[in-house]
C-alpha positions in Angstrom: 0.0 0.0 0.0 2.9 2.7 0.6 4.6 1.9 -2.6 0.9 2.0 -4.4 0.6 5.7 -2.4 4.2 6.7 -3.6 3.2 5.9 -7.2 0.0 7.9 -7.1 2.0 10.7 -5.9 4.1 10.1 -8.7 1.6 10.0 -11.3 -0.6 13.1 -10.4 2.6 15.1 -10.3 3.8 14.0 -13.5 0.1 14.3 -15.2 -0.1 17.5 -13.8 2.7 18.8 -15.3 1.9 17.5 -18.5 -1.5 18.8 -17.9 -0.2 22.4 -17.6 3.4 23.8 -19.3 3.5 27.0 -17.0 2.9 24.6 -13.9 6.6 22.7 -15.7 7.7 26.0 -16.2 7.1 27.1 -12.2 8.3 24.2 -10.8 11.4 24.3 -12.8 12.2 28.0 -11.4 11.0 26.7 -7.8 13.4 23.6 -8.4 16.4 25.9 -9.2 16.1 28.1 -6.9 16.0 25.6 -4.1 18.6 24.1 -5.3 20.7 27.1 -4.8 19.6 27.1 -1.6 20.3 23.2 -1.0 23.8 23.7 -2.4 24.2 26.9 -0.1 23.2 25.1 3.0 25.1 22.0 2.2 28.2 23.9 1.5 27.9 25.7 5.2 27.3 22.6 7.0 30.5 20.9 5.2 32.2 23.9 6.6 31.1 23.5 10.3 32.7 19.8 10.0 36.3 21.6 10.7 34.6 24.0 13.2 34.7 23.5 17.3 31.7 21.0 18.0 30.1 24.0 20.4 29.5 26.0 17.1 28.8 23.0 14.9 26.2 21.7 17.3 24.3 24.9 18.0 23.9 25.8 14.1 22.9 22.0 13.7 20.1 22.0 16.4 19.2 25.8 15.5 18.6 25.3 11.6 17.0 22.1 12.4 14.7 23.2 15.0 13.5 26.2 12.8 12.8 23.6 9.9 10.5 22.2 12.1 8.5 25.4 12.8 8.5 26.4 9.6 6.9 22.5 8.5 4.0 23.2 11.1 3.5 26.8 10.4 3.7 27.5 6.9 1.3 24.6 4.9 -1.5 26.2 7.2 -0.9 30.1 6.3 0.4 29.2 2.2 -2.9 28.4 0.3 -2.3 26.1 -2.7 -0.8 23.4 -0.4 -0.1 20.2 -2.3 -3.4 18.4 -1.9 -2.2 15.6 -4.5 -2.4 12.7 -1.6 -5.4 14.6 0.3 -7.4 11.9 2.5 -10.6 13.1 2.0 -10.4 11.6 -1.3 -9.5 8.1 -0.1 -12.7 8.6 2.1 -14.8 6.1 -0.2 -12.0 3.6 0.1 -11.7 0.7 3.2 -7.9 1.2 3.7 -6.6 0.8 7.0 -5.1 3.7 8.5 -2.2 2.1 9.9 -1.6 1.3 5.8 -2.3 4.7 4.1 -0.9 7.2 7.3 2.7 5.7 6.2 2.1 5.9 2.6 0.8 9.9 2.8 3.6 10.3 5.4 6.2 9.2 2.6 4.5 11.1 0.1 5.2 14.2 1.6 8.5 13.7 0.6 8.0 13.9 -3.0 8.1 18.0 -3.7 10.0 20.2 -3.8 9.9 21.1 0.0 10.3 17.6 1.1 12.7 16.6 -0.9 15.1 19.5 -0.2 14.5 18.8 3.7 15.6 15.6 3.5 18.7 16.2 1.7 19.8 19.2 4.1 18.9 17.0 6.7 21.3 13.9 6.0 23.8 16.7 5.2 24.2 16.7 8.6 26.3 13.4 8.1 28.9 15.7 6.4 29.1 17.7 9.6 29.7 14.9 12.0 32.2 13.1 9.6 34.5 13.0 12.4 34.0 9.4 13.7 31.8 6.3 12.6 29.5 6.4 15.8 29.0 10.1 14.9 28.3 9.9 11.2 25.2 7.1 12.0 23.8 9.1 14.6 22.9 11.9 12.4 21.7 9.9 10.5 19.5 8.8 12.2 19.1 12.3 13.7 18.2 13.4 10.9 15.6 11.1 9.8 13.9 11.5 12.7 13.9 15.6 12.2 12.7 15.3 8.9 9.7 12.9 9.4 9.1 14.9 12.5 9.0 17.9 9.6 6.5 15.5 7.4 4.1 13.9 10.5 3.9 17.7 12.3 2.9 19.3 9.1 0.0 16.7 8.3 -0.9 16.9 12.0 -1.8 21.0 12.0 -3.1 20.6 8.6 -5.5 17.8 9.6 -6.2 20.1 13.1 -7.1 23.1 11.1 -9.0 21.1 8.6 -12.2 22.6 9.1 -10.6 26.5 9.7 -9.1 26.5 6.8 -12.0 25.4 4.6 -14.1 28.5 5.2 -13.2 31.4 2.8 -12.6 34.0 5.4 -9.8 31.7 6.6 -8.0 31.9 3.6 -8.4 35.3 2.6 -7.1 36.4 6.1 -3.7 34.1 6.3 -3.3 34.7 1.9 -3.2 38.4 2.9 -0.9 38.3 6.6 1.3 35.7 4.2 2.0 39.0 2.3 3.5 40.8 5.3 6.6 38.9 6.3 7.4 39.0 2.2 7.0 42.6 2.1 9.4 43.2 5.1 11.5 40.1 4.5 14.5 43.1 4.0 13.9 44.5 7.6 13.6 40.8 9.2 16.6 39.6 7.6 19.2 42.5 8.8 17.3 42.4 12.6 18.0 38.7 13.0 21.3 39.4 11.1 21.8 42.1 14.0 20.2 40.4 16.7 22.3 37.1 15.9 25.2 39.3 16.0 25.1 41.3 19.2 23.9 37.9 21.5 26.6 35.3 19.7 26.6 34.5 23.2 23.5 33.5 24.0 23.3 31.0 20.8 25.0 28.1 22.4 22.9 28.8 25.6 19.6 28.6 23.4 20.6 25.5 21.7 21.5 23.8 24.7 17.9 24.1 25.5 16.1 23.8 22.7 18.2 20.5 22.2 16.4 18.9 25.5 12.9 20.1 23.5 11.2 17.8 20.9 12.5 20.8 18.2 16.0 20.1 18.5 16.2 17.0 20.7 16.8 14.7 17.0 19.3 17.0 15.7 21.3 17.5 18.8 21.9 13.1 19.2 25.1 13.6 16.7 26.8 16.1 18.8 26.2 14.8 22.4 27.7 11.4 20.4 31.0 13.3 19.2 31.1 14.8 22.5 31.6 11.5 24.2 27.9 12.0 25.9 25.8 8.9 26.2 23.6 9.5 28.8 22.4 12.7 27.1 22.2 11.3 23.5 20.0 8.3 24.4 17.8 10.7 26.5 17.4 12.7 23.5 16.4 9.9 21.2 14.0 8.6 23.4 12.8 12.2 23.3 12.5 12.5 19.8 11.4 9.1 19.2 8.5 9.7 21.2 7.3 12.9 19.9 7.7 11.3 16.6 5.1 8.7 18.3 2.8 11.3 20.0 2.6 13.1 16.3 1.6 10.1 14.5 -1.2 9.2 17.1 -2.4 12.7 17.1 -2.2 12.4 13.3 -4.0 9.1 12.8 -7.0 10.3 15.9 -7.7 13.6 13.7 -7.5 11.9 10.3 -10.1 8.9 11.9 -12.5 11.8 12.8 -12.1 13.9 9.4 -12.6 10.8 7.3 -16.1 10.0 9.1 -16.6 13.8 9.8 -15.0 15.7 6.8 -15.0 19.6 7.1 -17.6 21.4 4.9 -17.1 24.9 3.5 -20.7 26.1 3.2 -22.3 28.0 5.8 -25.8 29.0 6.5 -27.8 30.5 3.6 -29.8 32.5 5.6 -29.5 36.3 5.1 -31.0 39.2 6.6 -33.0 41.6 4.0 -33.4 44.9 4.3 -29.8 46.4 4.1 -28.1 47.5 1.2 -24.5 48.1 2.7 -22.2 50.6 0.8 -25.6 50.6 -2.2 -27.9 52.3 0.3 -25.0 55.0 1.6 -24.0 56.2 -2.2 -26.1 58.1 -4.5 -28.9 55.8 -6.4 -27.1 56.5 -9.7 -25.2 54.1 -12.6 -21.6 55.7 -11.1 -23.0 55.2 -7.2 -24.0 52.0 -7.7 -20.5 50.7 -9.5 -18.4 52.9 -6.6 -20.2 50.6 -4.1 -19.6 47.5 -5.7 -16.3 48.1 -6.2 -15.4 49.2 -3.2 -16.9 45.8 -1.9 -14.2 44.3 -3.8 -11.8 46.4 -1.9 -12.8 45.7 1.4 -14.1 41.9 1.0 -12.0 40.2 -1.8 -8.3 39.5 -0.9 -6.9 39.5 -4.6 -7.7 43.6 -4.0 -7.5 44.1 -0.5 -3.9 42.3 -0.6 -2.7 44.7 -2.6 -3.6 47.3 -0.1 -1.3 45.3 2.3 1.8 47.0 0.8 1.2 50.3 1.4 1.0 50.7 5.8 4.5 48.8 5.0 5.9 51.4 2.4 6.8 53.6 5.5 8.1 50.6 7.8 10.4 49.4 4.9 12.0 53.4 4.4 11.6 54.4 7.7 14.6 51.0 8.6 16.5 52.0 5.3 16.7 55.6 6.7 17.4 54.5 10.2 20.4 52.4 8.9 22.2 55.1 6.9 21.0 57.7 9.2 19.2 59.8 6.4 15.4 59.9 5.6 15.6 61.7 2.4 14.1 58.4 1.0 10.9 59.0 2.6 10.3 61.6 -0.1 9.0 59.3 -2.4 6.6 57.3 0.1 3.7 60.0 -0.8 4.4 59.6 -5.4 5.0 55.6 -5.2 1.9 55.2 -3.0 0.0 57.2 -5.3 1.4 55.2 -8.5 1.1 51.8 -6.5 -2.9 52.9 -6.2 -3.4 54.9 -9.0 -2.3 51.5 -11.0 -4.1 48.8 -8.8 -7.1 49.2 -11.1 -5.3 48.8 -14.9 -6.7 45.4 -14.5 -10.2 45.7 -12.9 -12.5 44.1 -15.4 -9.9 41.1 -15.7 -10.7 40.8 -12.0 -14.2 40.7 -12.3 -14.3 37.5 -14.8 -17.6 36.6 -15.5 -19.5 38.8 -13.4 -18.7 41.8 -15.5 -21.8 40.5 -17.3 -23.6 42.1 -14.9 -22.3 45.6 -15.7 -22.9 44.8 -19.7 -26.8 43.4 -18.8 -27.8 46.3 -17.2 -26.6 48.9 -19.5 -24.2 50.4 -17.1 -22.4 53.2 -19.9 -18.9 53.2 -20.1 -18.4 56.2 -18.4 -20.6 55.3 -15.3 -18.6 52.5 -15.2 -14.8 53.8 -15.8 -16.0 57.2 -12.8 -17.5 54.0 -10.5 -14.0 52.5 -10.4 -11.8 55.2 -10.5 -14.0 56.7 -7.6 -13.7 53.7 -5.6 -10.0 53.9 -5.9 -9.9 57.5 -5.2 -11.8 57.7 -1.9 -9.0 55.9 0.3 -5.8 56.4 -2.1 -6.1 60.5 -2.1 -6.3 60.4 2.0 -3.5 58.2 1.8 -1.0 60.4 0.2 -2.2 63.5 1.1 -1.2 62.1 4.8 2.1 60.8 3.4 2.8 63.8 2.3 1.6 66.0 5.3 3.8 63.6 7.7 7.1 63.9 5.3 6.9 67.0 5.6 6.3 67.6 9.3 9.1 64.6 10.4 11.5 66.3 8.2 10.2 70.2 8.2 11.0 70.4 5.0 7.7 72.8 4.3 9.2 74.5 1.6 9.3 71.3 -0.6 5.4 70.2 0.3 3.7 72.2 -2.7 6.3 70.7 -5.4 5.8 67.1 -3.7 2.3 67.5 -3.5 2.3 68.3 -7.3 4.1 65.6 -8.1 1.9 63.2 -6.0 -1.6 64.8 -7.3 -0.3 64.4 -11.2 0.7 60.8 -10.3 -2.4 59.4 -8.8 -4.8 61.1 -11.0 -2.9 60.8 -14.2 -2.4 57.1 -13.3 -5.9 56.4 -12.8 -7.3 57.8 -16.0 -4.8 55.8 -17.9 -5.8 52.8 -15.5 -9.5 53.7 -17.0 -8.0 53.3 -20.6 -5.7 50.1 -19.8 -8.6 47.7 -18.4 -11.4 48.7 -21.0 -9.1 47.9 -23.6 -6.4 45.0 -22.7 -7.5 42.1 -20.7 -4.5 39.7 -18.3 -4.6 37.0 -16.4 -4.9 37.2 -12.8 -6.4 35.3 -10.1 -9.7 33.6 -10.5 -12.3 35.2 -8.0 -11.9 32.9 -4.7 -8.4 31.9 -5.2 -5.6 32.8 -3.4 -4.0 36.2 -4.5 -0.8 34.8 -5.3 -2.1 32.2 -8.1 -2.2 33.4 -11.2 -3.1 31.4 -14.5 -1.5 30.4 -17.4 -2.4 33.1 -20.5 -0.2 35.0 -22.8 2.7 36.3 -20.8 4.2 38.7 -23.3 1.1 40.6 -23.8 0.6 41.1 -19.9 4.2 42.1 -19.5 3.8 44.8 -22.9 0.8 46.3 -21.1 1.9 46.3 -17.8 5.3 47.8 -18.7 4.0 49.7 -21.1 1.3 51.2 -19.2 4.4 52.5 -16.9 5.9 53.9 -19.3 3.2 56.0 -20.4 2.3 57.2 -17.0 5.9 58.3 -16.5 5.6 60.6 -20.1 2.3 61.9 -18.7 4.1 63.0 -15.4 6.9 64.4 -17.2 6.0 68.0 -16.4 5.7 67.8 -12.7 8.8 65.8 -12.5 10.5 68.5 -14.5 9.0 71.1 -12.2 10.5 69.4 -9.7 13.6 68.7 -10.6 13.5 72.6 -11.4 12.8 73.4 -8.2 15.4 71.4 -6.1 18.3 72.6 -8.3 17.3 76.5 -8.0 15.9 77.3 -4.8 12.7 78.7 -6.7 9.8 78.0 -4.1 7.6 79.6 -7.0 8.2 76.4 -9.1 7.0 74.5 -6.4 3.5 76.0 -6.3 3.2 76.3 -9.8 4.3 72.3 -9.7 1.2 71.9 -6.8 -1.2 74.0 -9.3 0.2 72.3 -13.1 -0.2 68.8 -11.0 -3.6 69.0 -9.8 -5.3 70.5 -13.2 -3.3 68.8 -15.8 -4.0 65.3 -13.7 -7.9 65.6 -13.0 -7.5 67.0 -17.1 -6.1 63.6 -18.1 -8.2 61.6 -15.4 -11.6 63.4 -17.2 -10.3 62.1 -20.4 -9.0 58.6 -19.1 -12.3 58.1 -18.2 -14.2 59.4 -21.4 -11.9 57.8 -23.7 -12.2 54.4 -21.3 -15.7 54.6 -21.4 -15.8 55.0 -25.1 -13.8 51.9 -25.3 -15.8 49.6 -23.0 -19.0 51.0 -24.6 -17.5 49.4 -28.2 -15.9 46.5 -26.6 -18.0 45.5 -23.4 -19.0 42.0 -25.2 -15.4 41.3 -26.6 -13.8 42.0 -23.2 -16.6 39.6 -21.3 -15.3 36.8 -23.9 -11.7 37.7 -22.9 -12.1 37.4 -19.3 -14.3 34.5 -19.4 -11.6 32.2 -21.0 -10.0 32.0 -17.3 -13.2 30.8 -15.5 
């Protein structure tokens, strides 16, 4: 039966791939890039071999200790975990569990992820190469650790079965997922830093964590090299038996999900009699579209994750400036917000699939439906810069230079969401289907979405060519004048091209609506 297991593993992967290039395509990048990564951590664990066993051990029982965190943490938060070997589909079939748990605990191993695991874990071999007894226990170390790795993450998958079904669940962790990517610089140089100023303490923290079922499998080779029995055989009973305590806990939870799976649906019951954001807007064509798109903004998570990088903007240039000691950088928080907004919309239709129908069946003109959008857009981006803006210029009292940034900002986010108006009546891209995670994407043409998104940048940066002029102007003069004429030319010659964005947008979707619905229905 695990062999059989192992083989269906095998064959959906393969089919899969054959199924879908792009998906070969990804997992050939994802497959290079970890083995960088493999080779990298390989190559540092050859190099503790000639290191004292004190450092050896603690990087050992460290690294492996935070694999195993990051095996119980991440499959619950990452949506499009590999479902390939997913037990509610053996549900239908009388196999013993004490059969299929060690076949999907096997499987596991076939990816990416557990197949670079493994390998960094028997690395740890190469470390310990300085005796026989040594070598074969991290070994076995180290097979323990990594189906301690495989068993946890199955066990707080299995546990959060039902959590992770419902759709609020997965648009919460898709969107915190985002955070730790967006500030992955920051993170990076304060464990970096913190690492560096307690050196100390690391040895002290291993120590423990190696009595702990995190490290207690990858600390056996060490206490072996160190001549210490008493402490190595303690820690393999340790790890041993919370390799035990996980499977039980595994095989408890998977006997209840099988007879009990977890179902997504909820109640269908609603409340009538309130409109939400429909009853607070005007009763009009543009209204009506600013309210539902505004519900995008606020409920759907392939939107509202883009919103996640801009409270971050400030964190991210706020630690770059703290580093160098200069926060000239935060100048350009206020323009690239209002870009990063401004262009958040080029591909609003795309994102509304099939149910832009609804827009085309009701007779919603172009116009109406280009000022809906845009307005939707505009009520939280202009707040947002305008206080970016406001609180460069009062944490760096550099008044002078508000009316010229302001300019520039004002040009930018109007400019850029007239052109956004022009960009989604007229191109279509793929992008996430409507419930799926914000990260997937499917396959379509990639050279046209990379011409229109590029090129869409392009032109916004021509159109913003007179305020940036105005600007520069400014800084290399002295000439406040320049900066209010900047604040005045940005403000009439953006809401000028954000009139006609929308006109000229609205005259496309008016002439296209029907093609672009045909476009964006290709990805449903």
């Amino acid at each position: 039966m695990v062999a059989h297991l192992l083989r269906l593993k095998l064959t959906l992967l393969r089919n899969g791939l054959r199924r879908s290039p792009w998906q070969l395509v990804g997992m050939a990048f994802g497959a290079l890039y970890a083995l960088g990564i493999i080779g990298l951590l390989i190559f540092a664990l050859a190099m503790l071999r000639t290191e004292p066993l004190e450092l050896a051990s603690t990087a050992v029982v460290l690294g492996g200790a935070a694999a195993i965190v990051g095996w119980a943490v991440i499959p619950v938060v990452a949506s499009g975990t590999d479902m390939t070997l997913d037990p509610a589909r053996f549900t239908t079939f009388a196999i013993p569990l004490r059969k299929m748990l060690p076949g999907l605990a096997l499987g596991g191993l076939i990816g990416i992820p557990g197949i670079a695991t493994a390998l960094v874990g028997l690395s740890t071999a190469v470390t310990w190469w300085r005796g026989v007894l040594p070598v074969l226990a991290a070994v076995v170390g180290a097979a323990l650790g990594v189906l301690t790795c495989i068993v946890i993450s199955k066990v707080t998958t299995t546990a959060t079965a039902s959590l992770a079904a419902s759709r609020r669940f997965k648009d919460v962790s898709a969107i915190a997922f985002m955070v730790p990517l967006v500030l992955l610089g920051p993170i990076i140089a304060g464990v970096t830093r913190g690492i560096t100023d307690s050196a100390a303490f690391l040895p002290e923290l291993a120590r423990t964590m190696s009595w702990t079922p995190l490290g207690a499998s990858w600390a056996l080779a060490g206490d072996v090299a160190a001549g210490d029995a008493g402490p190595a055989l303690l820690k393999l009973l340790i790890a041993a038996a919370t390799l035990a305590a996980l499977a039980w806990a595994w095989k408890s939870m998977l006997e209840r999900a099988l007879v009990t799976p977890p179902y997504s649906g909820g109640s269908t019951k609603r409340k009538g009699g309130k409109l939400g954001l429909l009853g607070l807007l005007p009763p009009t064509p543009t209204g009506a579209v600013t309210a539902r798109a505004l519900t995008y903004w606020l409920r759907d998570p392939r939107y509202s994750g883009s919103l996640v990088v801009i409270p971050l903007l400030p964190v991210v240039l706020v630690f770059t400036g703290a580093q160098s000691g200069d926060f000239s950088s935060l100048a350009i928080l206020a323009p690239l917000s209002a870009f990063l907004l401004a262009w958040s919309i080029s591909a609003d239709v795309s994102y509304d699939n099939t149910a832009f129908a609804l827009h085309l069946a009701t007779g919603v003109r172009g116009t109406a439906d280009r000022l809906g959008r845009a307005m939707a857009c505009l009520l939280f981006s202009l707040p947002t810069v305008l206080v970016f803006a406001v609180a460069y210029a009062v944490l760096t009292d550099t008044w002078y230079a508000f009316p010229g940034l302001l300019g520039l900002t004002l040009g930018i986010l109007f400019s850029g969401l007239g052109l956004s108006s022009v960009v989604s009546a007229r191109y279509t891209t793929p992008v996430p289907l409507p419930g799926d995670s914000p990260f997937k994407k499917p396959p379509g043409n990639v050279g046209q979405t990379m011409a229109v998104q590029f090129g869409g940048m392009g032109v916004l940066l021509v159109l913003v060519i007179p305020e940036v002029a105005l600007l520069i102007a400014e800084l290399v003069t002295g000439n406040r004048m320049l900066g209010w004429i900047n604040l005045a030319v940005g403000l009439l010659l953006g809401l000028g091209l954000f009139a006609g964005g929308i006109r000229l947008g609205g005259k496309w979707l008016d002439a296209r609506g029907p093609e672009l619905l045909a476009q964006v229905g290709v990805n449903k």
